[in-house]
C-alpha positions as a Markdown table, in Angstrom:
| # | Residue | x | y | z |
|---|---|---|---|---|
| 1 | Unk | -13.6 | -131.4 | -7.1 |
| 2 | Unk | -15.6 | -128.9 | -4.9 |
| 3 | Unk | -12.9 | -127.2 | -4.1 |
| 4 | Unk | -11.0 | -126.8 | -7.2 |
| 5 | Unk | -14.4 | -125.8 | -8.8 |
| 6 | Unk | -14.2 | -123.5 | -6.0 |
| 7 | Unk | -10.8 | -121.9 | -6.6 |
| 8 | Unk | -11.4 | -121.7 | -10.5 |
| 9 | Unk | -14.6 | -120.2 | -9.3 |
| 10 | Unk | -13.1 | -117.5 | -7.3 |
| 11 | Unk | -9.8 | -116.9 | -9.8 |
| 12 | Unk | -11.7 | -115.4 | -12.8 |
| 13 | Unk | -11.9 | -112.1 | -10.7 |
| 14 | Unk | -8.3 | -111.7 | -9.8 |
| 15 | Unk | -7.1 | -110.4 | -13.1 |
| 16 | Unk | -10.1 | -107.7 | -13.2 |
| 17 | Unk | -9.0 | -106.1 | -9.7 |
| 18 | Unk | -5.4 | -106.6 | -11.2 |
| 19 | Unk | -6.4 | -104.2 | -14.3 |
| 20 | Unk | -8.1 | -101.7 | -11.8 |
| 21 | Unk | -5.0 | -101.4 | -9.9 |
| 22 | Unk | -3.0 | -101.1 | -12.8 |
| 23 | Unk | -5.1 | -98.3 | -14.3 |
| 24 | Unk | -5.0 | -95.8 | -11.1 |
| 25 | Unk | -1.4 | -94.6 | -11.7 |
| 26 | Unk | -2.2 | -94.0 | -15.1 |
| 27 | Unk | -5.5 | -91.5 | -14.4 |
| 28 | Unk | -3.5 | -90.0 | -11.3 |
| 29 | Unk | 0.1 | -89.2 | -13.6 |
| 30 | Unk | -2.3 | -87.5 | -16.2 |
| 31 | Unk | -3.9 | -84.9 | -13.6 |
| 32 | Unk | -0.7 | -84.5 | -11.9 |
| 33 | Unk | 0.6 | -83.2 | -15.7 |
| 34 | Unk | -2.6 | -81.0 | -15.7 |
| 35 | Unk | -2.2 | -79.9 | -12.6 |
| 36 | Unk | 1.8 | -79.0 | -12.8 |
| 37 | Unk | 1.3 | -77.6 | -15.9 |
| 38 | Unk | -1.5 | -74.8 | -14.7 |
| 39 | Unk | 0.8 | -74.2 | -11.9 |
| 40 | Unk | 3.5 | -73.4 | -14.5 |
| 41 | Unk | 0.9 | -71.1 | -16.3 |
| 42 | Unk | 0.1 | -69.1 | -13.3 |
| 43 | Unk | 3.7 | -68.8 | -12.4 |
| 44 | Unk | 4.3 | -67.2 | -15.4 |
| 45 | Unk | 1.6 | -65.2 | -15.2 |
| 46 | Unk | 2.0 | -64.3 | -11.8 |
| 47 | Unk | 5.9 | -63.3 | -12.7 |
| 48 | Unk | 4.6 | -61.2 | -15.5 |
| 49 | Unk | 2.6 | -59.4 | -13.0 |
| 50 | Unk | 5.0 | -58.6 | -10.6 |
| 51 | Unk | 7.5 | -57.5 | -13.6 |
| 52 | Unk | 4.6 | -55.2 | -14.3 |
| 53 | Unk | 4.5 | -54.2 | -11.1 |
| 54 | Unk | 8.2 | -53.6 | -10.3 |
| 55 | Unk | 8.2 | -51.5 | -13.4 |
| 56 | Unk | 5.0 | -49.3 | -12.7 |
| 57 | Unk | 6.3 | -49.1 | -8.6 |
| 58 | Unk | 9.6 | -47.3 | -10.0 |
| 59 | Unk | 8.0 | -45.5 | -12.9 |
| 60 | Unk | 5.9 | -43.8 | -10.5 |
| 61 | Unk | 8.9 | -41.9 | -9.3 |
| 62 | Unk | 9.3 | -39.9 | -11.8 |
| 63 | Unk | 7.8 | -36.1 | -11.1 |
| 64 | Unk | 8.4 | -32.9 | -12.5 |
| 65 | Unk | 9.3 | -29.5 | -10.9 |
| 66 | Unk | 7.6 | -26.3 | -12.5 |
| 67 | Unk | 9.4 | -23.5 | -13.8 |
| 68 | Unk | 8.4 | -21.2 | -10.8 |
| 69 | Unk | 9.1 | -24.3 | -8.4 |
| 70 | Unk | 11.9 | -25.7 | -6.4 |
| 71 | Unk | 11.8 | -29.9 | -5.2 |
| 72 | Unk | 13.8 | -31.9 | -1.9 |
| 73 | Unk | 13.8 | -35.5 | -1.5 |
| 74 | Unk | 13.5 | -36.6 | 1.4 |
| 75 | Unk | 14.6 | -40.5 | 1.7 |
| 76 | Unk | 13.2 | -41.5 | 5.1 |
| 77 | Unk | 12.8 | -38.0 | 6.3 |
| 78 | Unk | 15.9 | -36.9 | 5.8 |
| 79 | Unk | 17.3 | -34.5 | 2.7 |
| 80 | Unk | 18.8 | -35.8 | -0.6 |
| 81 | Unk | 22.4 | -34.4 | -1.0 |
| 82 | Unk | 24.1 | -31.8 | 0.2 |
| 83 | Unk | 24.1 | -28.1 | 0.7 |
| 84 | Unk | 22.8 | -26.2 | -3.1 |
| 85 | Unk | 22.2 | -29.7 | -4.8 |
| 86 | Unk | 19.0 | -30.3 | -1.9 |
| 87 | Unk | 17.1 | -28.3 | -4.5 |
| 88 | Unk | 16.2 | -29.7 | -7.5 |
| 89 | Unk | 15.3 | -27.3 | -10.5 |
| 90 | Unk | 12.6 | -27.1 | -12.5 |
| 91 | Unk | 12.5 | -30.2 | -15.3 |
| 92 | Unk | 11.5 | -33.8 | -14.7 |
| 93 | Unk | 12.8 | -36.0 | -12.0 |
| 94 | Unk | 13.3 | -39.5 | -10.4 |
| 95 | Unk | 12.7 | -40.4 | -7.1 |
| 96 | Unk | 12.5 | -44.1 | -5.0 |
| 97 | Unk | 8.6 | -44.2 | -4.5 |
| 98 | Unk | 6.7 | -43.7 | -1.5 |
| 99 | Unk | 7.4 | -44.3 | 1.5 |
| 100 | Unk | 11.3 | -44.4 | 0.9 |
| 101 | Unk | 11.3 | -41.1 | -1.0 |
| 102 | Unk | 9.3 | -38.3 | -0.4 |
| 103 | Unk | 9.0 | -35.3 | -2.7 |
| 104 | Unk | 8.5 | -31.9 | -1.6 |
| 105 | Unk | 7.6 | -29.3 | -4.1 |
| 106 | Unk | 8.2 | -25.2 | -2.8 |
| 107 | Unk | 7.0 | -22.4 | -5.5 |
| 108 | Unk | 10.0 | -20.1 | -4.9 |
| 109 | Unk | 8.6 | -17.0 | -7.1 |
| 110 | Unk | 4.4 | -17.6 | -6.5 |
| 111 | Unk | 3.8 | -15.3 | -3.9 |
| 112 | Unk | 2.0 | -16.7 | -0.7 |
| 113 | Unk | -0.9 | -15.0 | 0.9 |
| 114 | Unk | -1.4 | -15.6 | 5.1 |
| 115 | Unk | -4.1 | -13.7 | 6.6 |
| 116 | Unk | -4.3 | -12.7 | 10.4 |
| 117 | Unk | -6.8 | -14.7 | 12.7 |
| 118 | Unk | -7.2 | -12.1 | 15.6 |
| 119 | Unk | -8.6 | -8.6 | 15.9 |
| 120 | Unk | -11.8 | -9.1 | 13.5 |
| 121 | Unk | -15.5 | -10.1 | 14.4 |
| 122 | Unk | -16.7 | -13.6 | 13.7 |
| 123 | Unk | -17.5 | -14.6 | 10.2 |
| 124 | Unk | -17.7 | -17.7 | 8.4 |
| 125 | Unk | -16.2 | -18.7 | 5.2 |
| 126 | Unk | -18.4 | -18.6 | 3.3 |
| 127 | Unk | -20.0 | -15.0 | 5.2 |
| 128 | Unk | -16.2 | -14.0 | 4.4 |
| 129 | Unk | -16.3 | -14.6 | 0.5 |
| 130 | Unk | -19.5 | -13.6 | -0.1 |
| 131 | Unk | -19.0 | -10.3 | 1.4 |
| 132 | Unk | -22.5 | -10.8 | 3.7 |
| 133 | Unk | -21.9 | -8.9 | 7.4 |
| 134 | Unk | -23.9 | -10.8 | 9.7 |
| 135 | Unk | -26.1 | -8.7 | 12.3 |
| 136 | Unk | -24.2 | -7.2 | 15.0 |
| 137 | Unk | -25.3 | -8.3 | 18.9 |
| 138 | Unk | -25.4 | -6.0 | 21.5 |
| 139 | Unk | -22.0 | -6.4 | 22.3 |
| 140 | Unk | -19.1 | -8.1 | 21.5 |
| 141 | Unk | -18.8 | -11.9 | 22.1 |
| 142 | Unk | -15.4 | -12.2 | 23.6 |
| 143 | Unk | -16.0 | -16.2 | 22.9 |
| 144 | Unk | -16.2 | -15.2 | 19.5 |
| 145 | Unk | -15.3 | -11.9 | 18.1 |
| 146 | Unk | -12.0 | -10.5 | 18.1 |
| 147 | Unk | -10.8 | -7.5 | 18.5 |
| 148 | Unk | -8.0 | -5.0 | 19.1 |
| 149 | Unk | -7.0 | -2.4 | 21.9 |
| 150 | Unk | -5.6 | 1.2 | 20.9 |
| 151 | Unk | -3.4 | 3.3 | 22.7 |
| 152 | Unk | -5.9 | 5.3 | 24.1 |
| 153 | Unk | -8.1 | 2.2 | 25.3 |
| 154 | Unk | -10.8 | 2.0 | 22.7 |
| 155 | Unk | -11.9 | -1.0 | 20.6 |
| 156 | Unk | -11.6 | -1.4 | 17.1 |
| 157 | Unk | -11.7 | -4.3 | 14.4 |
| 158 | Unk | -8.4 | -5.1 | 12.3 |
| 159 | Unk | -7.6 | -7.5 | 9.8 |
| 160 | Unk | -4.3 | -7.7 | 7.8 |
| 161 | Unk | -3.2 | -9.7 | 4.6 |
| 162 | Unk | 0.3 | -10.5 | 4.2 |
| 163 | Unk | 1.3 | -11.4 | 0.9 |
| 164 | Unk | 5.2 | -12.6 | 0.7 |
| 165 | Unk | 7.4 | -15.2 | -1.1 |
| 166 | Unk | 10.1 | -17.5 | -0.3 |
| 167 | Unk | 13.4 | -16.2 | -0.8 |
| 168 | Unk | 15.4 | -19.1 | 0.7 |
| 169 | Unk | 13.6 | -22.9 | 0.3 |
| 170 | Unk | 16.1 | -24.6 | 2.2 |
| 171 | Unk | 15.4 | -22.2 | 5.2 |
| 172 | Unk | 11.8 | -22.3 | 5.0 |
| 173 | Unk | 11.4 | -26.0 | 4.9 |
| 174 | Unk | 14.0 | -27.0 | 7.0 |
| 175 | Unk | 14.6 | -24.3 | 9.4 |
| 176 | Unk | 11.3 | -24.8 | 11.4 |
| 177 | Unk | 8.9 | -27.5 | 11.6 |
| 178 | Unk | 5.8 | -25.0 | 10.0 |
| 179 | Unk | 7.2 | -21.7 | 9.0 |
| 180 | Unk | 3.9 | -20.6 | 7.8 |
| 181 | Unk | 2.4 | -21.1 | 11.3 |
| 182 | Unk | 5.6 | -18.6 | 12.5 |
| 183 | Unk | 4.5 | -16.1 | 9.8 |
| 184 | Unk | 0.4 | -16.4 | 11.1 |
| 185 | Unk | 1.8 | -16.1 | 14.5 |
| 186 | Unk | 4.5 | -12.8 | 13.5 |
| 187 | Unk | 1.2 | -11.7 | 11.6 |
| 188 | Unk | -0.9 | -11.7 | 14.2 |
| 189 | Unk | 1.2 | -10.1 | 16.9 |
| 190 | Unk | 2.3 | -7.2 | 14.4 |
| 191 | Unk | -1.1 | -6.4 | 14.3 |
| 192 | Unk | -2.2 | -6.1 | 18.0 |
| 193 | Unk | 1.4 | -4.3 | 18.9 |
| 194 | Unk | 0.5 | -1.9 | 16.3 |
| 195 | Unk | -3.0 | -1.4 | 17.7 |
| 196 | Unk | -1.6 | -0.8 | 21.1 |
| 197 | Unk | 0.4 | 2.3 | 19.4 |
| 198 | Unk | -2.0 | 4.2 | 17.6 |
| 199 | Unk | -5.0 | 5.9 | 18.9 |
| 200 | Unk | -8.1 | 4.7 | 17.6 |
| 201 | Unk | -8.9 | 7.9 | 15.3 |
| 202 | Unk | -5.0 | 7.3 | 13.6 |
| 203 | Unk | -6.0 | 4.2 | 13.0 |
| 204 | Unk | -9.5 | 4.5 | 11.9 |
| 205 | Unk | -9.1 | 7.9 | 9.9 |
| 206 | Unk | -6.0 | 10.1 | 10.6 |
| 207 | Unk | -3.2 | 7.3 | 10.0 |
| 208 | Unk | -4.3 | 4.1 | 7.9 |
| 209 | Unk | -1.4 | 4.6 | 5.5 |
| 210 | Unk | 0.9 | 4.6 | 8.6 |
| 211 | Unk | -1.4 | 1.9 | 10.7 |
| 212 | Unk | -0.6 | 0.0 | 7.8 |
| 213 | Unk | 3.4 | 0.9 | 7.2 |
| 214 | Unk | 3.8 | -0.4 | 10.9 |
| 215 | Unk | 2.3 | -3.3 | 10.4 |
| 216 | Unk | 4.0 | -4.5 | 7.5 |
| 217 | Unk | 7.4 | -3.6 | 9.0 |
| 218 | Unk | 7.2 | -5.1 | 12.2 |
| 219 | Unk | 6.2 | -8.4 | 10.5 |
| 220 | Unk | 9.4 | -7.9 | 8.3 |
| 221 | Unk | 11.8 | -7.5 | 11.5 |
| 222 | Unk | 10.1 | -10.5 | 12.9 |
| 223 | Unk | 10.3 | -12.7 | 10.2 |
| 224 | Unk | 13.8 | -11.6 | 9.8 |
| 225 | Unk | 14.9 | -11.8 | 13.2 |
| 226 | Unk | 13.7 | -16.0 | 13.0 |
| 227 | Unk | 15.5 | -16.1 | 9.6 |
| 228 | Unk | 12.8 | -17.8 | 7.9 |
| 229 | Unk | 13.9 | -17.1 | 4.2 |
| 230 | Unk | 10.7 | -15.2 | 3.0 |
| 231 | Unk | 10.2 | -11.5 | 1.5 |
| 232 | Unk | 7.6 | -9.2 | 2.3 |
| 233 | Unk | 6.0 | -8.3 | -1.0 |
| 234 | Unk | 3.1 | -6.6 | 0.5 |
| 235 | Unk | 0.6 | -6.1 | 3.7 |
| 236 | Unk | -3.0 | -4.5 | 3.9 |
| 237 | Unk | -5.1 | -4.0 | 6.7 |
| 238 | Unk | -8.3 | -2.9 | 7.1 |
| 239 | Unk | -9.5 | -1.7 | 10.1 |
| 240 | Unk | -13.3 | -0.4 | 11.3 |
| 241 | Unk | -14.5 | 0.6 | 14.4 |
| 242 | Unk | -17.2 | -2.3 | 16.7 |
| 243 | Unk | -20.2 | -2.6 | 14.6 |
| 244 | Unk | -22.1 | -1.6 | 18.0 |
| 245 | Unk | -20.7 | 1.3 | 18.1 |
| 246 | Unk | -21.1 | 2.0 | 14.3 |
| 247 | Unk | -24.0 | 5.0 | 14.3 |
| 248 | Unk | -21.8 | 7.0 | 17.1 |
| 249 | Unk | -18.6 | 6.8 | 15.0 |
| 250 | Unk | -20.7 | 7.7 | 11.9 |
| 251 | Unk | -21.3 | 10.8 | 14.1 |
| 252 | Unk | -18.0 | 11.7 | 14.6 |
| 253 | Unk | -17.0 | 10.9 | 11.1 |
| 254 | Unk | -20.0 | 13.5 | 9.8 |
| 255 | Unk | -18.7 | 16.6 | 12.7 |
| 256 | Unk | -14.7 | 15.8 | 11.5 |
| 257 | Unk | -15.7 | 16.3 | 8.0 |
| 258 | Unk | -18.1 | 19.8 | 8.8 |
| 259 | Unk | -15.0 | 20.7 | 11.2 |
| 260 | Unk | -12.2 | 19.9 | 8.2 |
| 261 | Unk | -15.0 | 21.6 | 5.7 |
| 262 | Unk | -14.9 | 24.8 | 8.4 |
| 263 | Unk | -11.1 | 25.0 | 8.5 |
| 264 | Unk | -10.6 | 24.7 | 4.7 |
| 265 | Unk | -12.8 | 27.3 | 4.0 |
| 266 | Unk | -11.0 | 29.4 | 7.0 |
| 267 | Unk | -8.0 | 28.8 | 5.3 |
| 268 | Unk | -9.4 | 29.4 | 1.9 |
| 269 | Unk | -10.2 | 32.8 | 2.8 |
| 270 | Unk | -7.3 | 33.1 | 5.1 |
| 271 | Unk | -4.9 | 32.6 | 2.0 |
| 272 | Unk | -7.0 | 35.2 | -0.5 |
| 273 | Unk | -6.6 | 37.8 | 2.3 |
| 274 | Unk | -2.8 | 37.3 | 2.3 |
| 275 | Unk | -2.7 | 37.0 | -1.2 |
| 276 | Unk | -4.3 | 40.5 | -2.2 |
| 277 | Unk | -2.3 | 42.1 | 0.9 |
| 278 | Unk | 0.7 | 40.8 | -0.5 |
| 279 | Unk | -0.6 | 42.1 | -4.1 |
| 280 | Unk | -1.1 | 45.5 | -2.4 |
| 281 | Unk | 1.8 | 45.5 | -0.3 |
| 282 | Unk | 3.7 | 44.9 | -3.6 |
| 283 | Unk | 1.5 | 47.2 | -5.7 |
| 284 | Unk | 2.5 | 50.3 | -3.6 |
| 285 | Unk | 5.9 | 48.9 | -2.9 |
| 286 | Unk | 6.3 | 49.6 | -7.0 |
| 287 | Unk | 4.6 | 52.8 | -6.7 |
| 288 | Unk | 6.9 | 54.0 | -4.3 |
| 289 | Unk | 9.2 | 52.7 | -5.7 |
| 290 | Unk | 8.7 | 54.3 | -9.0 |
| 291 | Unk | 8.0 | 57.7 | -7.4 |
| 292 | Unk | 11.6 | 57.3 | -5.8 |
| 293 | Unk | 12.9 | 56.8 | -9.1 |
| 294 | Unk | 11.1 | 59.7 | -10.7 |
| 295 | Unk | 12.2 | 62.0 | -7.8 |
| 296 | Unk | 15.4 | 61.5 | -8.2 |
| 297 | Unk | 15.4 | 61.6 | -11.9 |
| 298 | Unk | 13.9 | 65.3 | -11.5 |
| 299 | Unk | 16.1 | 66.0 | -8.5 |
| 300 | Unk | 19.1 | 64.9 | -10.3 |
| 301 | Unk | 17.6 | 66.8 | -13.5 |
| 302 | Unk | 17.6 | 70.1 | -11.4 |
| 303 | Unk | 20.8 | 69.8 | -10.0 |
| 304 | Unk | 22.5 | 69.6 | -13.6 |
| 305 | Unk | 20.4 | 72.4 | -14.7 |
| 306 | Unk | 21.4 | 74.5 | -11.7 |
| 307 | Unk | 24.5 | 73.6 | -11.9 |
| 308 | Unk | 24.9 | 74.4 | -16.1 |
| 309 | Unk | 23.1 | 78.0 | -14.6 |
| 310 | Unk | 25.3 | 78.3 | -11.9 |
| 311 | Unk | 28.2 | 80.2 | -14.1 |
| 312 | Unk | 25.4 | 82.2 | -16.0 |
| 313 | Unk | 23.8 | 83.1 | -12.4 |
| 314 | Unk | 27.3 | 84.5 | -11.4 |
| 315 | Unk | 28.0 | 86.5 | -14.6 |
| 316 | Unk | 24.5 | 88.1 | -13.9 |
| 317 | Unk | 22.6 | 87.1 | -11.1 |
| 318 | Unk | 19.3 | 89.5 | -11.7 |
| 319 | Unk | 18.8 | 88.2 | -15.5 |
| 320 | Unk | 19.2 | 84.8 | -14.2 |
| 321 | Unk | 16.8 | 85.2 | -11.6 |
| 322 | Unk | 14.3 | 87.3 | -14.1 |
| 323 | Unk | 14.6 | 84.7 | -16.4 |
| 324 | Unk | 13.8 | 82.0 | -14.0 |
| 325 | Unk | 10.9 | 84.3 | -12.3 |
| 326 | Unk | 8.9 | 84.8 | -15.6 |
| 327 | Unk | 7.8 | 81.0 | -16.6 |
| 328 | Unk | 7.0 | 80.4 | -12.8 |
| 329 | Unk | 4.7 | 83.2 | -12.9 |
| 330 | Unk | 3.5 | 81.7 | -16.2 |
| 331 | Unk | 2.8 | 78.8 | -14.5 |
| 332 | Unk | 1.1 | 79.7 | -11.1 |
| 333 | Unk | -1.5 | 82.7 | -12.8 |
| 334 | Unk | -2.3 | 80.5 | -15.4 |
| 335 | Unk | -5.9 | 80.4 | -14.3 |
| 336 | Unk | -6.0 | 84.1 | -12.4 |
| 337 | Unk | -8.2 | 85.8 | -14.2 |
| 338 | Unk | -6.9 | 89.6 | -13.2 |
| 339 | Unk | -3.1 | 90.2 | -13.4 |
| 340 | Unk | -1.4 | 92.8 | -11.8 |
| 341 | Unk | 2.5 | 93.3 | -12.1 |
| 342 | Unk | 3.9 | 96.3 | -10.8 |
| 343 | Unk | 7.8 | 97.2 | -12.2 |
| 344 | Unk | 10.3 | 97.9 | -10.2 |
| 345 | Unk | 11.0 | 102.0 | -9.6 |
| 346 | Unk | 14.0 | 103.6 | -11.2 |
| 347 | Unk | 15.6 | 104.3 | -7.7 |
| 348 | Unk | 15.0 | 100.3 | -6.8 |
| 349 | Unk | 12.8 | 101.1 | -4.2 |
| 350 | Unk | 10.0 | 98.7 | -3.8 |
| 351 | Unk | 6.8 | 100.0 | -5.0 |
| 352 | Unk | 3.2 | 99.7 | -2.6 |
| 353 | Unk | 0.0 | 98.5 | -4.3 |
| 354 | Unk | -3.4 | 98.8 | -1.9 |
| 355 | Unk | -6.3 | 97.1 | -2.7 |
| 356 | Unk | -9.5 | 98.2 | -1.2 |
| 357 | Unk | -11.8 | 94.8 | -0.7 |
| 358 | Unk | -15.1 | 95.0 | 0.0 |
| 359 | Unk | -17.1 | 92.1 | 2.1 |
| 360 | Unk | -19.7 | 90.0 | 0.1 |
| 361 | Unk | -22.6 | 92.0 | 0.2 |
| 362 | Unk | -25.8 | 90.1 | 2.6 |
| 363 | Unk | -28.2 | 88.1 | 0.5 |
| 364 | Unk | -31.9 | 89.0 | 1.1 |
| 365 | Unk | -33.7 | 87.0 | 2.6 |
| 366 | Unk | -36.7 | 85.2 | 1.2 |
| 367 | Unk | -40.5 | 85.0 | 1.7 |
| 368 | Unk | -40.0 | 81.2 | 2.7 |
| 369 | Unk | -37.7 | 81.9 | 5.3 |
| 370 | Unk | -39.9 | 84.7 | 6.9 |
């Protein structure tokens, strides 16, 4: 009795622990559903992401080429087609993102400017653009300031800009690993070869223009000789003497300009002396000339008149001769004041005139004088 009290005392809690049981599957089926179905929502999301991103990684490829521009692909360092097609022209583009594709953009028609790095005193940047000359030392830093040697061993400051553009892109990019570091380099040499060449007052005064001319062509057969597609548009150098030095040059710049001031005034004067000789030389030249031409007008004059006499003079030489006596007479006594003419005798002998002259009497001579 004890122990069936006992059992129906201990089976009123079976069926509870039964329900318990039974309800776990139910709780754990409706998180499971939860759960999957979050997973399904972030799935989805997580594809619409990468759709997203897919299309914004490819759409990124696309790049446009100016109109003064020329682009190359390069696909893992290497060109994109072959031979004229490398070059892409101006318009827009695709390309496969980086780091597959990379695009390299070359202005074909801006013109590039390079500057040389030797043969000019230290300066800064910023010194440099805002035109401020720092104090010069006592001499020259070799640490820091450069500078170039002339052909007759003196020192002077030089500093060329190259302005050029490229004339063949393919070339340029491809044909050296940094073509504008062969250009800086061309640059720089043209500049201290063409020091070496000129003396320093060619270079400083005499010959900038052609200082200048030599510079720019030997960077041209330079660059040419390496083939590095490029034009020369343009090179200008300035050069100055050392800054130490800067007092004793201004000294020699002052005595070349009295010496050139002295010479163009010697020259000055020089050329009006020639120029009124040569007026003189040509003034009497024309009088000389013209007194030619008059004496042989009159000479020419008198030999026709002789010659229209000369059958008159033989008819009748003496009336010829009268005739030809009386205006000459005429015209040498015009101013004697006494006139004596003395006919010839009837037996044509010559007829004798004496004049009896008296010497200018003497003067008497005044109280003064005694």
């Amino acid at each position: 009795m004890n122990e069936h009290d006992h059992h129906d005392h201990e089976h009123p809690h079976l069926p509870s622990q039964s329900n318990a049981t039974a309800g776990v599957p139910e709780t754990q089926d409706a998180g499971t559903q939860a759960l999957a179905e979050a997973l399904r929502s972030s799935f989805f999301i997580v594809k619409i992401v990468m759709a997203l991103m897919v299309v914004a990684f490819f759409s990124s490829g696309f790049f446009t080429v100016g109109p003064q521009e020329k682009a190359v692909i390069l696909r893992f360092g290497k060109p994109v087609g072959e031979g004229e097609k490398i070059l892409l022209n101006a318009g827009l583009h695709w390309s496969f993102p980086y780091p597959v594709d990379e695009v390299v953009k070359i202005p074909i028609t801006e013109q590039q400017t390079l500057q040389s790095t030797v043969g000019w005193y230290f300066t800064t940047p910023e010194q440099e653009l805002s035109g401020e000359e720092i104090p010069a030392g006592q001499s020259l830093d070799p640490a820091r300031d450069g500078f170039a040697i002339t052909a007759d061993r003196n020192i002077i400051h030089t500093k060329a800009t190259l302005h050029y553009h490229i004339e063949d892109p393919i070339r340029y990019v491809f044909g050296f690993l940094s073509a504008s570091n062969t250009i800086q380099n061309a640059l720089n040499e043209s500049v201290l070869y063409t020091a070496a060449h000129f003396k320093v007052d060619d270079a400083l005064y005499a010959d900038q223009a052609g200082f200048q001319d030599a510079v720019r062509i030997r960077v041209g057969n330079l660059t040419d000789a390496e083939k590095l597609g490029i034009v020369i548009d343009n090179c200008n150098v300035q050069n100055i003497p050392p800054r130490q030095l800067k007092d004793v040059f201004a000294q020699v710049i002052e005595s070349r300009e009295n010496r050139t001031k002295t010479m163009t005034e010697a020259r000055s004067a020089a050329d009006k002396i020639l120029r009124n000789a040569d007026a003189q030389s040509k003034s009497i030249e024309n009088l000389a000339e013209s007194a030619r031409t008059n004496y042989v007008s009159l000479v020419n004059a008198d030999a026709k008149r002789f010659s229209e006499l000369l059958p008159q003079y033989r008819t009748n030489s003496a009336l010829v001769a009268q005739q030809m006596l009386m205006p000459a007479l005429g015209n040498v006594m015009t101013n004697v004041q006494d006139k004596i003419f003395l006919p010839q005798r009837a037996d044509g002998k010559p007829r004798e005139l004496r004049l009896m002259l008296n010497r200018e009497p003497p003067q008497p001579k005044n109280a003064a004088s005694q």
